[in-house]
C-alpha positions as CSV (number, residue, x, y, z in Angstrom):
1,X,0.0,0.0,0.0
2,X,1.1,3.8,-0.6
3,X,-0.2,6.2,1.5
4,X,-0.9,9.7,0.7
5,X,1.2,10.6,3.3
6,X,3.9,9.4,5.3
7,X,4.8,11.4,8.3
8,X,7.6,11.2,10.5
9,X,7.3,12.0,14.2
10,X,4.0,11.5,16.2
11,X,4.2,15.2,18.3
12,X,1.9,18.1,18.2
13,X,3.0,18.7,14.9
14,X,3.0,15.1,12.9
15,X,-0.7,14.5,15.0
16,X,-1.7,18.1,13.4
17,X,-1.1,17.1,10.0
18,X,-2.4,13.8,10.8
19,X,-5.5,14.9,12.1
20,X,-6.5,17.7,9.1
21,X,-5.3,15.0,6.3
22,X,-7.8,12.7,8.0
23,X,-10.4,14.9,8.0
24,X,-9.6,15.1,4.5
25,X,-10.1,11.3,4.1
26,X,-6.5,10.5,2.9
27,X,-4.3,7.7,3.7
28,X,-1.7,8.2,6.6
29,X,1.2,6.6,8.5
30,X,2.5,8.1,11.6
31,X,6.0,7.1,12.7
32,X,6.9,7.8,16.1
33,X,9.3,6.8,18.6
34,X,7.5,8.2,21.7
35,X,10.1,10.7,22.8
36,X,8.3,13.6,22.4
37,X,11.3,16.7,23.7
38,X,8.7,18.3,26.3
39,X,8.2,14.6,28.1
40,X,10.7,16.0,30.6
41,X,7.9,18.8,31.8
42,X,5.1,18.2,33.9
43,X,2.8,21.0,32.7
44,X,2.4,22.7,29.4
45,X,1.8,26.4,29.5
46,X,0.4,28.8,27.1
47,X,-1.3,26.5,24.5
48,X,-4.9,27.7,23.8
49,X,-7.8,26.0,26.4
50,X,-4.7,23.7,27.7
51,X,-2.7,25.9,30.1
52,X,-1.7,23.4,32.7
53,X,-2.1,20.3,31.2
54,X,0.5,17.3,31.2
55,X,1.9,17.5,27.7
56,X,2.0,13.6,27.9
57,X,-1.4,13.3,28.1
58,X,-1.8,15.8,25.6
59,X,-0.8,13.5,23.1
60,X,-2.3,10.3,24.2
61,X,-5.7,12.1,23.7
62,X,-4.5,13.7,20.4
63,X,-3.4,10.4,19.0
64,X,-6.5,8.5,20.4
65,X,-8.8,10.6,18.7
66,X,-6.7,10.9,15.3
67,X,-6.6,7.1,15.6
68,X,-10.9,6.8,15.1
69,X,-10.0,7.7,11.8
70,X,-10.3,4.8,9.4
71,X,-7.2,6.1,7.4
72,X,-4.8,6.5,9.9
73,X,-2.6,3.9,10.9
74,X,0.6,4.0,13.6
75,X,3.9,2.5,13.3
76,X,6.1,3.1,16.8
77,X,9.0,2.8,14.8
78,X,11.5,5.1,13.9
79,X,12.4,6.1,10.8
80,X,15.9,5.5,9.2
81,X,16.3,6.6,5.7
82,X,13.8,8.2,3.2
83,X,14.6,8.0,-0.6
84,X,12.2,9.1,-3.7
85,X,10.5,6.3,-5.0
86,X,8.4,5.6,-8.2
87,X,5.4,6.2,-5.9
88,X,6.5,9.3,-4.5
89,X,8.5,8.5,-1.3
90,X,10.1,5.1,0.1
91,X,11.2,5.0,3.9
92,X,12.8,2.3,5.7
93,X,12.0,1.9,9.0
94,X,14.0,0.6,11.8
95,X,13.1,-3.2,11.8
96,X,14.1,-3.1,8.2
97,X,10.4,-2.8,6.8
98,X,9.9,-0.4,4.1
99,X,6.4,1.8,3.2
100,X,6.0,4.2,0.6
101,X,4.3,7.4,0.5
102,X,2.8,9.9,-2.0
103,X,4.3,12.6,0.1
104,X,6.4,13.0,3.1
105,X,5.9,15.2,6.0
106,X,9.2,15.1,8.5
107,X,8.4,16.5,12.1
108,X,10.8,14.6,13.7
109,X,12.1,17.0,16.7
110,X,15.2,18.1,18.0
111,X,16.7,17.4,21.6
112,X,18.6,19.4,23.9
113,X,22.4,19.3,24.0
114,X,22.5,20.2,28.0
115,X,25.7,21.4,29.5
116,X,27.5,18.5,31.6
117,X,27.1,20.4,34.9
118,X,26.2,17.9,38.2
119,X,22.8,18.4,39.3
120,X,21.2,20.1,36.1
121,X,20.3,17.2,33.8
122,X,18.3,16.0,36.2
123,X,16.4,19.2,37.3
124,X,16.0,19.6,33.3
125,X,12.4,20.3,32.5
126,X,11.4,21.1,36.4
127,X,13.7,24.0,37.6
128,X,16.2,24.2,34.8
129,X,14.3,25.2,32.1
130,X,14.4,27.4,28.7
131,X,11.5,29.0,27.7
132,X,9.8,32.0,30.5
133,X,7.0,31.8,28.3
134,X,6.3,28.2,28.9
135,X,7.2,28.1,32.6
136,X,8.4,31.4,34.0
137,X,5.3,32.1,35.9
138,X,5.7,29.4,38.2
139,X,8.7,30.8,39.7
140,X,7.2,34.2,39.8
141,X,9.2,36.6,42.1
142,X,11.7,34.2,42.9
143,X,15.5,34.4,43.1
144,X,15.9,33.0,39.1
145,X,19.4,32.2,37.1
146,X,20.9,32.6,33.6
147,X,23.3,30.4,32.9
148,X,25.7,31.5,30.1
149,X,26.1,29.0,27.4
150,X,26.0,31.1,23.8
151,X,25.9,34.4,22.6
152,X,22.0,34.1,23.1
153,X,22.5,33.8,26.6
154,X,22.8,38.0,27.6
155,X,19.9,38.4,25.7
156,X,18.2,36.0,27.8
157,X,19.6,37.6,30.8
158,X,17.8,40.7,29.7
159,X,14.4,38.9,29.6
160,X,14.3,36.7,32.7
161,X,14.0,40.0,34.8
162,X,10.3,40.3,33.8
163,X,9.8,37.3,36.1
164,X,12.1,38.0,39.7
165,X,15.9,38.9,40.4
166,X,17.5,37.9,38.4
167,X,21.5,36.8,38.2
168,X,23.7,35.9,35.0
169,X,26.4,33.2,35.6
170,X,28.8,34.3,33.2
171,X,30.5,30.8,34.4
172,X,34.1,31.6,33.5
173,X,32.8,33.9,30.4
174,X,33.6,37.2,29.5
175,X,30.6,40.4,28.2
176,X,30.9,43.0,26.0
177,X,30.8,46.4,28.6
178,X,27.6,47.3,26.5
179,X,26.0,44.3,27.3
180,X,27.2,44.7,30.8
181,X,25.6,48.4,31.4
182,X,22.0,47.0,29.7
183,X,22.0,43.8,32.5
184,X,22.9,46.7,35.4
185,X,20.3,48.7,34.0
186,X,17.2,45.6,34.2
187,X,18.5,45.2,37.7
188,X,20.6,41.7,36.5
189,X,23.3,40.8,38.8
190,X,26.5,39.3,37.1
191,X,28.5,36.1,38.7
192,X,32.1,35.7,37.1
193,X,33.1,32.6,38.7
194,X,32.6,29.3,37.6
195,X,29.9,26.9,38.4
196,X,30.8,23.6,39.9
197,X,27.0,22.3,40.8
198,X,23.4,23.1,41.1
199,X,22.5,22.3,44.5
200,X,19.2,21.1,46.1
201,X,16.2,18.3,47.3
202,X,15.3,16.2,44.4
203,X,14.3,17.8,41.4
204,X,14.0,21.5,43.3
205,X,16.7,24.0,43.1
206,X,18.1,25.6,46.3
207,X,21.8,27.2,45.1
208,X,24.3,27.3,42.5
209,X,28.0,26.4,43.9
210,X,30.7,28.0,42.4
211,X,33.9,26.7,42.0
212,X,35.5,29.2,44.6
213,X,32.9,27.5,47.0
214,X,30.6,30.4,47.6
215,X,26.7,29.0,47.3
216,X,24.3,31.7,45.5
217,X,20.7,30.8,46.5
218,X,18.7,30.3,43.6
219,X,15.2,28.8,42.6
220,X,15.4,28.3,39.0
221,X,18.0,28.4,36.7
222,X,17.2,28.9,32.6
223,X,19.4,28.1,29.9
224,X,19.2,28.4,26.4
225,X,21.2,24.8,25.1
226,X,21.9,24.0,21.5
227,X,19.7,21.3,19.5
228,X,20.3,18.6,17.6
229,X,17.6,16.9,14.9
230,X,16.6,13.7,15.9
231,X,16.6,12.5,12.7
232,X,19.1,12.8,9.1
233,X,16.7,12.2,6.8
234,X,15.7,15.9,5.8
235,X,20.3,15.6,4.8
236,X,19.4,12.5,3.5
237,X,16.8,13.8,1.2
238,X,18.7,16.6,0.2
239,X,16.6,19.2,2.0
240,X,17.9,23.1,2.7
241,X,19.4,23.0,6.1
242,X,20.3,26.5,7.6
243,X,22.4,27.4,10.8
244,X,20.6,28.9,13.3
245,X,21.8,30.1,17.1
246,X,21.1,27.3,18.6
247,X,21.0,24.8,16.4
248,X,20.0,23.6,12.5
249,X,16.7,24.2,10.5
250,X,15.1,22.9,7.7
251,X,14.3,25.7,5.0
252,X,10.5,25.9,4.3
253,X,8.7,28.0,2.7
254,X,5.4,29.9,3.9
255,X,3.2,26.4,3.1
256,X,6.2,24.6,5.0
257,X,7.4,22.9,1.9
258,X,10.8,22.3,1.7
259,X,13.6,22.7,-1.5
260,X,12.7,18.9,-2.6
261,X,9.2,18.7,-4.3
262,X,6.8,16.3,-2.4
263,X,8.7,16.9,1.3
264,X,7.5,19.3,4.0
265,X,8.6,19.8,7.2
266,X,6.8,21.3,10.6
267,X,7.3,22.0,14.1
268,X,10.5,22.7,15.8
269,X,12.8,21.7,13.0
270,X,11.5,24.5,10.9
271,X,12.0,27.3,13.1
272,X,14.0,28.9,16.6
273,X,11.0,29.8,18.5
274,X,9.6,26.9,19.6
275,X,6.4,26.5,21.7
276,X,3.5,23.8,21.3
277,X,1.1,26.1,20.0
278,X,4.0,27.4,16.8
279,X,4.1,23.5,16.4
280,X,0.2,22.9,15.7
281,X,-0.1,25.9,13.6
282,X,3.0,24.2,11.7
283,X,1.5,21.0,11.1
284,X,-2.0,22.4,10.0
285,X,-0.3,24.9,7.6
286,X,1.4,21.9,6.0
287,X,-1.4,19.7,5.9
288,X,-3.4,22.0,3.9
289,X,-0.2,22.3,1.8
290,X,0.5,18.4,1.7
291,X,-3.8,17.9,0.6
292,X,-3.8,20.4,-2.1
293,X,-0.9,19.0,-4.1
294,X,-2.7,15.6,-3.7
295,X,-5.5,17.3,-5.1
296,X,-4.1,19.6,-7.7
297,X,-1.4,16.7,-9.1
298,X,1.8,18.7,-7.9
299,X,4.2,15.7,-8.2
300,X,7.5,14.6,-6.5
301,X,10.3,15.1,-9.0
């Protein structure tokens, strides 16, 4: 059988385009590996009619209902090359099984390259976390940290303010005196000295120790790590990959397509800001795409 659609990764965005294309009454395969990147967090924040809610769950009510539809089917697989095919698409898939597809959606993820610090990988998701969107509230007013990782990581500085004190662990770094005089001027405290540990009960965060000994209390620490794709099929496909900040992205264009006819991509390989609800709006975007060159004939070259 060849689907209209083969899609690969089973997050907010793949169930999005799976959900619209089965609305639309067209063949799918969802691959998925069932490491979505926000299963480290126990609340989503910010997605419309959702704010709260375990992201987990989230998906196991998405996928339930996208699974009623008739043609929809899941593989919990993962995906390990894609090539064209003379029915669009052929992917082989990790048990050594191939399927073929019309087109090919990839939504695949990234994961986080964390820092090897004691105490943070652990805390990841609960009190070291990224985004103040997603989960500064929660630590409203309290004693919050930056830790300094990238370039990108004063301009976070600058941000985290907006939620309590703030202080910017330079960790053995140097600023730009600019950059310096904007942090003084939101109030942001700046630590020189190296970071040994993050200190505290379980998953909570009491302190950072630095390497000099000295303990600054602190509640939360955010960091802005580099990504990695989960996946090197959109390379292996010959898709436009740009350098980001913080890590690669696959070139789309406004309908998410990417360079090689019959491929789109969605969700957080596409773009740098990255939030559940971006990921959604992703995935329906190219659904519409993906159904209306099925309709109209636009063909994989």
């Amino acid at each position: 059988m060849t689907f209209d659609t083969i899609i690969v990764g089973g997050s907010f965005a793949g169930l999005s385009v799976a959900l619209y294309l089965a609305r639309a009454r067209r063949s799918v395969l969802v691959l998925d590996t069932g490491l979505p990147r926000n299963r480290f967090a126990a609340a989503s924040h910010g997605f419309f009619a959702q704010d709260g809610s375990d992201p987990t769950a989230m998906l196991e009510t998405m996928r339930g209902q996208v699974a009623v539809y008739p043609t929809v089917q899941f593989r919990d697989l993962k995906a390990m090359d894609a090539a064209h095919d003379e029915d669009g698409f052929r992917v082989t898939l990790e048990n050594g099984e191939a399927v073929t597809g019309a087109r090919l959606l990839l939504a695949f993820g990234v994961n986080d390259i964390l820092p090897e610090l004691p105490g943070l990988a652990e805390r990841w998701g609960k009190t070291v976390i990224h985004c103040p969107y997603c989960h500064g509230y929660e630590f409203s007013g309290k004693r919050l940290g930056v830790l300094n990782l990238s370039p990108m990581s004063a301009h976070q500085a600058t941000l985290i303010p907006e939620w309590g004190p703030t202080t910017f662990f330079l960790n053995g770094g140097t600023i730009e005196p600019e950059l310096a005089a904007k942090l003084d001027e939101r109030g942001v405290t700046i630590e020189h000295e190296l970071v040994d540990r993050l200190v505290g009960e379980g998953t909570s965060l009491s302190a950072i120790r630095l390497r000099n000994g000295v303990e600054q209390p602190i509640e939360a620490l955010f960091i802005g790590p580099r990504n990695r794709f989960n996946s090197d099929i959109a390379e292996r496909l010959g898709c436009a990959i740009e350098d980001g900040p913080l890590g690669s992205v696959v070139t789309v264009d406004e309908m998410k397509a990417t360079n090689v006819a019959g491929v789109y991509a969605a969700g957080d390989i596409t773009r740098m800001g990255h939030t559940v609800t971006f990921a959604c709006a992703d995935g329906v975007m190219a659904a519409l795409a993906i159904h209306r060159s099925l309709v109209f004939g636009d063909q994989p070259s």
